[in-house]
C-alpha positions in Angstrom: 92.2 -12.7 -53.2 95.6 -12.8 -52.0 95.4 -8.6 -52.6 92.5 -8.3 -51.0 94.4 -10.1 -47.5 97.5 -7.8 -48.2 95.2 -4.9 -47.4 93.4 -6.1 -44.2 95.0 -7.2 -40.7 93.8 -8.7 -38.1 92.0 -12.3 -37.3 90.9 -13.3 -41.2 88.2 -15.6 -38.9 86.7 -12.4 -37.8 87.0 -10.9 -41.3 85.0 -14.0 -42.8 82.0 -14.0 -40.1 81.1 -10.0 -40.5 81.2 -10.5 -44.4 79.1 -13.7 -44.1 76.7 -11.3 -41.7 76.3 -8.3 -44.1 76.2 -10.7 -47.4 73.1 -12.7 -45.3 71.4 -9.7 -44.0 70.4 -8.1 -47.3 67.6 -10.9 -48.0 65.4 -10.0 -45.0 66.0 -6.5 -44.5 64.6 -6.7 -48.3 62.4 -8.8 -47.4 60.9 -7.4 -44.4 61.1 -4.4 -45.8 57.6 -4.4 -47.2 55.6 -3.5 -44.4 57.1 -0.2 -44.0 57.4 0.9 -48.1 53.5 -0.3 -47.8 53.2 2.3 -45.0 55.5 5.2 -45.5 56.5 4.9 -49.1 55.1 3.7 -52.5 55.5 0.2 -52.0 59.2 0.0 -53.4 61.3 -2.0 -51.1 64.3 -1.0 -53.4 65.3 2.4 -51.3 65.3 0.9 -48.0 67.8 -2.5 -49.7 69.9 0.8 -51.1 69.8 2.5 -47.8 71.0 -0.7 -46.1 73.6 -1.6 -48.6 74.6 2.5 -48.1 74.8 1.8 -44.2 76.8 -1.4 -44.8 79.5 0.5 -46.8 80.2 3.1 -44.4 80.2 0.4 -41.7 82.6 -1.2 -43.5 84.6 1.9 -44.1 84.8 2.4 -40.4 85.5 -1.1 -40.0 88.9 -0.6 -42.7 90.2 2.9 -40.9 89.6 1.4 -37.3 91.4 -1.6 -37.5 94.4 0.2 -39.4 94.9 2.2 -35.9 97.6 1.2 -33.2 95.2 0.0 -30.6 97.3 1.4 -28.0 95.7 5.2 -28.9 92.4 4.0 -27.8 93.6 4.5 -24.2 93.8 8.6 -25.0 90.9 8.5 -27.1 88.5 7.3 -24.5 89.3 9.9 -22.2 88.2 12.6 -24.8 84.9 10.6 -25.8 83.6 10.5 -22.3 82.5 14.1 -22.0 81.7 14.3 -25.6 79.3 11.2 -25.2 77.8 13.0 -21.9 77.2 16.4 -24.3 75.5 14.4 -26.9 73.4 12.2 -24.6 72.0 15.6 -22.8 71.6 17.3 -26.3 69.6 14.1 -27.2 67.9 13.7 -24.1 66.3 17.4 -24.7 65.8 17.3 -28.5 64.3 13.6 -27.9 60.7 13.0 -29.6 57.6 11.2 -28.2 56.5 8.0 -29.5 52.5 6.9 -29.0 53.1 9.1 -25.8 56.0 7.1 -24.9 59.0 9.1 -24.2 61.9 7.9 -26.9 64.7 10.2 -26.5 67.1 8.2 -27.8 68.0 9.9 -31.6 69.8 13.2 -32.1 69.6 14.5 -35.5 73.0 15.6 -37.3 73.1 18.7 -38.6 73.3 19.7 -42.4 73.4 16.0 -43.4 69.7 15.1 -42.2 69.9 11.7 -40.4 69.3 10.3 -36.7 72.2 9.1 -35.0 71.6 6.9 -31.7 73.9 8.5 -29.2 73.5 5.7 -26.6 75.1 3.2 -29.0 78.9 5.4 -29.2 78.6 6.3 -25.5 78.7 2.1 -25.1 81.6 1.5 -26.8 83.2 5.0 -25.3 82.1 3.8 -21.9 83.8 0.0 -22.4 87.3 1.5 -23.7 87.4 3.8 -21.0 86.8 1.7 -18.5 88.9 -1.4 -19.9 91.4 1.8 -20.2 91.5 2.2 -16.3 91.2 -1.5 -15.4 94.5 -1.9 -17.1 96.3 0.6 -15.1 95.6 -0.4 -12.1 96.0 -3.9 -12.5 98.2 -6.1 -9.5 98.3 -2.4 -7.4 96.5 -2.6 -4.6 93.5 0.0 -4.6 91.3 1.4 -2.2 86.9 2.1 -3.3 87.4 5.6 -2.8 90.3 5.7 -5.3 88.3 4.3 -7.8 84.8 5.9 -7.3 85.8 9.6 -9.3 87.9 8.1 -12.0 85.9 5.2 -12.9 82.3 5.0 -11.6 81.3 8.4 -11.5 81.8 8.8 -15.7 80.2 5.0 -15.9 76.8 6.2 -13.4 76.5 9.6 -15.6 76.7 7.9 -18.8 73.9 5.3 -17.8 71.8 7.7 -16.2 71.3 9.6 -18.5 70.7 6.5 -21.0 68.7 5.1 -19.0 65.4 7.5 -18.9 64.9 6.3 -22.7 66.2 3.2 -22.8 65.9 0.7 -20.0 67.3 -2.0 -22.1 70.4 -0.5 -23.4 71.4 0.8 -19.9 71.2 -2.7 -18.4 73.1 -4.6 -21.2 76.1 -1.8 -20.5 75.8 -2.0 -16.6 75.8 -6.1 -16.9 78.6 -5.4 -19.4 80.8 -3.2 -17.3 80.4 -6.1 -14.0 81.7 -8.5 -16.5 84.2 -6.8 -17.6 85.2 -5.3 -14.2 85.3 -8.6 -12.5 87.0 -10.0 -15.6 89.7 -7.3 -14.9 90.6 -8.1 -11.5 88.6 -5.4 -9.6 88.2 -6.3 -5.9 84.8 -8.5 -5.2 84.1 -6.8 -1.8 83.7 -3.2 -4.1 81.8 -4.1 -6.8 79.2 -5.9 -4.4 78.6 -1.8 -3.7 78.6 -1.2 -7.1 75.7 -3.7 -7.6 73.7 -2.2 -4.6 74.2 1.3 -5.6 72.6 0.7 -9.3 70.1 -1.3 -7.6 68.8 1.3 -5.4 69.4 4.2 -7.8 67.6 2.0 -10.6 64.9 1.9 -7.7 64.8 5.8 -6.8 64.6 6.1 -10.5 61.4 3.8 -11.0 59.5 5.6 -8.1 60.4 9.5 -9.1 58.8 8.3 -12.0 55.6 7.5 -10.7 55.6 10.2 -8.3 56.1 12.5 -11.8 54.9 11.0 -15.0 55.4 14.2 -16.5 58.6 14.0 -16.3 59.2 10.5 -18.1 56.2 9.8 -20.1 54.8 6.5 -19.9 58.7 5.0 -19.8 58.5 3.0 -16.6 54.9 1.9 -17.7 56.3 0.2 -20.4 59.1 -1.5 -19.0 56.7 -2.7 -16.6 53.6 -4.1 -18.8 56.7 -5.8 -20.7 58.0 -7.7 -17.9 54.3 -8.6 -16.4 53.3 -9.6 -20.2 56.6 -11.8 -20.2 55.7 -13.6 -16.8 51.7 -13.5 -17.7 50.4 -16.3 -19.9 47.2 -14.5 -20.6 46.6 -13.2 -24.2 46.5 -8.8 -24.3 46.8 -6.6 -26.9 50.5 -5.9 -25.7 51.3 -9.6 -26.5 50.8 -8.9 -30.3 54.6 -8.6 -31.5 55.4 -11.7 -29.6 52.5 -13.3 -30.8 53.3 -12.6 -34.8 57.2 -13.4 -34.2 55.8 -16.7 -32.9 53.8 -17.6 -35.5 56.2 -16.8 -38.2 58.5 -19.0 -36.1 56.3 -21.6 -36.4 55.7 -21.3 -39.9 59.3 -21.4 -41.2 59.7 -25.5 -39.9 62.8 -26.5 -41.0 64.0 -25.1 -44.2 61.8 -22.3 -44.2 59.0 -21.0 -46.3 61.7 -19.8 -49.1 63.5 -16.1 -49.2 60.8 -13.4 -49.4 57.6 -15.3 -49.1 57.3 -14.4 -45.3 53.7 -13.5 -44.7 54.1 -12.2 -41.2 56.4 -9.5 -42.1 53.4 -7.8 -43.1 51.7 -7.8 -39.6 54.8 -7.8 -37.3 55.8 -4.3 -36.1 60.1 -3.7 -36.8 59.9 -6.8 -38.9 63.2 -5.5 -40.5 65.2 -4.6 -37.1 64.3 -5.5 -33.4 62.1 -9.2 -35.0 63.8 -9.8 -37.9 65.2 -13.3 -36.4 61.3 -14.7 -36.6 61.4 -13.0 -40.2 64.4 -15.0 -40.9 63.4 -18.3 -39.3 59.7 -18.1 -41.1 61.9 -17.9 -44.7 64.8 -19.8 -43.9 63.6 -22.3 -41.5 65.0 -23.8 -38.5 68.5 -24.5 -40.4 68.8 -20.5 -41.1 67.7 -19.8 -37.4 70.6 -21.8 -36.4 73.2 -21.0 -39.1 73.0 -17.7 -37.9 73.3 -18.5 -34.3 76.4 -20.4 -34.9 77.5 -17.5 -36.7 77.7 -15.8 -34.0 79.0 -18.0 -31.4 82.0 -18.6 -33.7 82.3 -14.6 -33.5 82.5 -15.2 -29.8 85.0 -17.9 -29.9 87.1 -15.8 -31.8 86.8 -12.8 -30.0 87.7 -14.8 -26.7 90.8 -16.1 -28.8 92.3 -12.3 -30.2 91.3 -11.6 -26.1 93.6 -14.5 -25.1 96.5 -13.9 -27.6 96.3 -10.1 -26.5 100.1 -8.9 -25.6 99.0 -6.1 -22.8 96.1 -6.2 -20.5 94.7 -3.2 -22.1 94.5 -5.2 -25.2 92.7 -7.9 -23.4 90.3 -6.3 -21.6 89.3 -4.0 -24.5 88.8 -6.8 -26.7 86.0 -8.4 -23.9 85.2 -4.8 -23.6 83.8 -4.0 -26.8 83.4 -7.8 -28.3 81.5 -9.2 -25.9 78.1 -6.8 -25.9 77.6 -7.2 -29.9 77.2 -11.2 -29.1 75.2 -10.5 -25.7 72.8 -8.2 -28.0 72.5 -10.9 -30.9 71.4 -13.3 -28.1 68.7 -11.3 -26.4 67.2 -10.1 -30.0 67.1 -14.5 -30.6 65.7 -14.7 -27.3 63.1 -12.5 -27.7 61.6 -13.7 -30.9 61.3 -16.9 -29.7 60.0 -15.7 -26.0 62.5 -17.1 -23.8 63.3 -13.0 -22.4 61.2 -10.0 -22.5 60.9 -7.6 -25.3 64.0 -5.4 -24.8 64.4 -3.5 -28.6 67.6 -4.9 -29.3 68.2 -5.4 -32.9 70.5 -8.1 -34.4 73.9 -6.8 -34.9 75.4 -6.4 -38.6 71.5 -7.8 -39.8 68.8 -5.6 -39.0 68.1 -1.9 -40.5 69.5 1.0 -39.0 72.7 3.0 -39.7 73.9 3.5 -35.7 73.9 0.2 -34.8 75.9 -1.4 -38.1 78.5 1.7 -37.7 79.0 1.2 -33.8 79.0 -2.8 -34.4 81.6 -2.0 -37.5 83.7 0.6 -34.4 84.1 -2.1 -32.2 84.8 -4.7 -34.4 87.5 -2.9 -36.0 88.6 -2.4 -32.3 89.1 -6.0 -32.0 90.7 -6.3 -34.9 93.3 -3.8 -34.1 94.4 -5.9 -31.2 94.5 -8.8 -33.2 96.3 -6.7 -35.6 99.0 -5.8 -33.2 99.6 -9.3 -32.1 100.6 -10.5 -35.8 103.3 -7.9 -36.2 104.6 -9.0 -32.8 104.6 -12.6 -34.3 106.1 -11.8 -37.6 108.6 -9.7 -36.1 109.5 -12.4 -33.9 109.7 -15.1 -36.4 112.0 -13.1 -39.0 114.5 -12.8 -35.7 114.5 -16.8 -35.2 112.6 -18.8 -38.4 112.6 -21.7 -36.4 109.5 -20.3 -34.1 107.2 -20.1 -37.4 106.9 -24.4 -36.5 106.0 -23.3 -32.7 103.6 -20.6 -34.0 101.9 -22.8 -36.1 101.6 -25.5 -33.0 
């Protein structure tokens, strides 16, 4: 054991809770699982746990090399990702596909190896660094709208917009993301009050071009819309179905569950292994699993607030909120939303539901976080070998 720590850096807190999250997530995505090796395979839930376990290793990988780097070259690297997110979101945007007439352009296929990648998930993280980047170099100076509108909101509009078509969801979490993180920073209240208007009228202009041409945006807006008036509506429709099946399963689990794999809703409930797998996990591990894996996360927030706090630059600080923060955020809305508290949104459950992109990304900004918190225990260590008697103070 004591190896394995020689190897890895960074808060070991941190460390423990994304192990604890990959080790529990391979008994529902195996478990929930079913439904789609009933529909699109030969019944074999096998190749989707080996895809999982596949996804969890290079997630991991990426979690290893990331944390190993000086945090400090983030700031150059976010500059270079911003146009290369705003290539690959147009390239996705125009090879995007159409789901049930809906239009989904969120995947762009990688050449030569065969898989999806979801571009809006690296354009997140991009988005946060760069603008936690700027943030910290104009902290304490004294700075004008105007000054700021090129550098920083102009890449942080074109990014969203052109997420946004696709994925109302995704865009909103980022643009809530980027207040927070912008008022967090020190950015002048009277500005981002004009911030907050503008994306309110452009998210308006937006919603009416699309109904003026559905062509355009196939059925998106529709969506969003039925979702929000199915939320508010306590009438039963057909579009009520996933909440519906999420609930009963809910319901089913009581307190310790119905026992690991005997979920029988997984076989009606539609992404039973990704955006509902919380009511999947609650129906086989009962109340007591719904909320282990809440506090789960909530400790991942305490300790991201803590590597945040111990941060020795304000680059450091703000990145960790940066990219920390939304992975928490998402887990909530995904609990939320299986238990009907917030409209369906398609947020999956960070480090526990299916899907490549969103362990890889979660792994990129984790290793992010750890970076920093890497950073600040060489500070530390160098500190204490130049006067022993601060390792008592350190441990205070």
């Amino acid at each position: 054991m004591k190896n394995i720590f020689h190897y890895i850096q960074g808060d070991r807190a941190i460390w423990g809770v994304v192990f604890l999250l990959a080790l529990f997530s391979f008994m529902p995505v195996y478990s929930a699982s079913s439904n789609l090796a009933y529909l699109y395979g030969d019944g074999s839930t096998l190749p989707y746990l080996f895809r999982h376990f596949a996804h969890l290793v290079l997630g991991f990988a990426i979690l290893y090399g990331v944390h190993k780097i000086p945090y400090n070259y983030f700031r150059g690297l976010s500059i270079i990702a911003i146009p290369v997110v705003i290539l690959l979101l147009v390239i996705t945007m125009a090879e995007g596909t159409t789901i049930e007439g809906a239009n989904a352009s969120r995947w762009i296929r990688v050449p030569f190896v065969g898989v999806t990648f979801q571009t809006s998930t690296l354009a997140g993280v991009a988005l946060m660094t760069y603008v936690a980047r700027y943030l910290s170099r104009i902290k304490d100076k004294a700075v004008t709208f105007k000054e700021t509108l090129l550098p920083l909101w102009v890449p942080v509009f074109i990014v969203l917009a052109l997420i946004l078509p696709a994925n109302f969801s995704t865009t909103a979490i980022f643009f809530l993301m980027i207040v927070l993180l912008v008022f967090i920073g020190g950015y002048p209240l009277r500005y981002l009050g004009i911030i907050l208007g503008a994306g309110l009228i452009f998210l308006t202009l937006f919603v009416i071009s699309a109904k003026a041409f559905p062509g355009v945006f196939p059925n998106r807006v529709d969506t969003w819309m039925s979702r929000v008036e199915n939320f508010s509506d306590d009438k039963d429709t057909e579009a009520d179905y996933q909440i519906e099946k999420a609930k009963i399963a809910i319901a089913s689990g009581g307190i310790t569950g119905v026992g690991p794999g005997k979920s029988v809703q997984k076989n009606f409930l539609p992404q039973s292994s990704s955006d509902f797998i919380y009511a999947i996990i609650v129906e086989e591990f009962g109340l007591l699993g719904g909320l282990f894996l809440m506090v789960l996360y909530l400790f991942l927030l305490f300790r991201i607030v803590v590597v945040a706090h111990k941060a020795t630059s304000v680059f450091g600080k703000l990145l960790v909120i940066g990219v920390g923060l939304p992975i928490v955020f998402r887990a909530m809305i995904n609990m939320a939303v299986a238990v009907e508290l917030f409209p369906v949104t398609g947020q999956n459950l960070p480090l526990i539901s299916s899907g490549g992109t969103s362990i890889w990304m979660t792994c990129l900004a984790l290793g992010m976080v750890l970076s920093v918190s890497a950073k600040r225990e060489v500070i530390a260590k160098e500190e204490t070998e130049e006067n022993p008697l601060d390792i008592l103070s350190e441990t205070i």
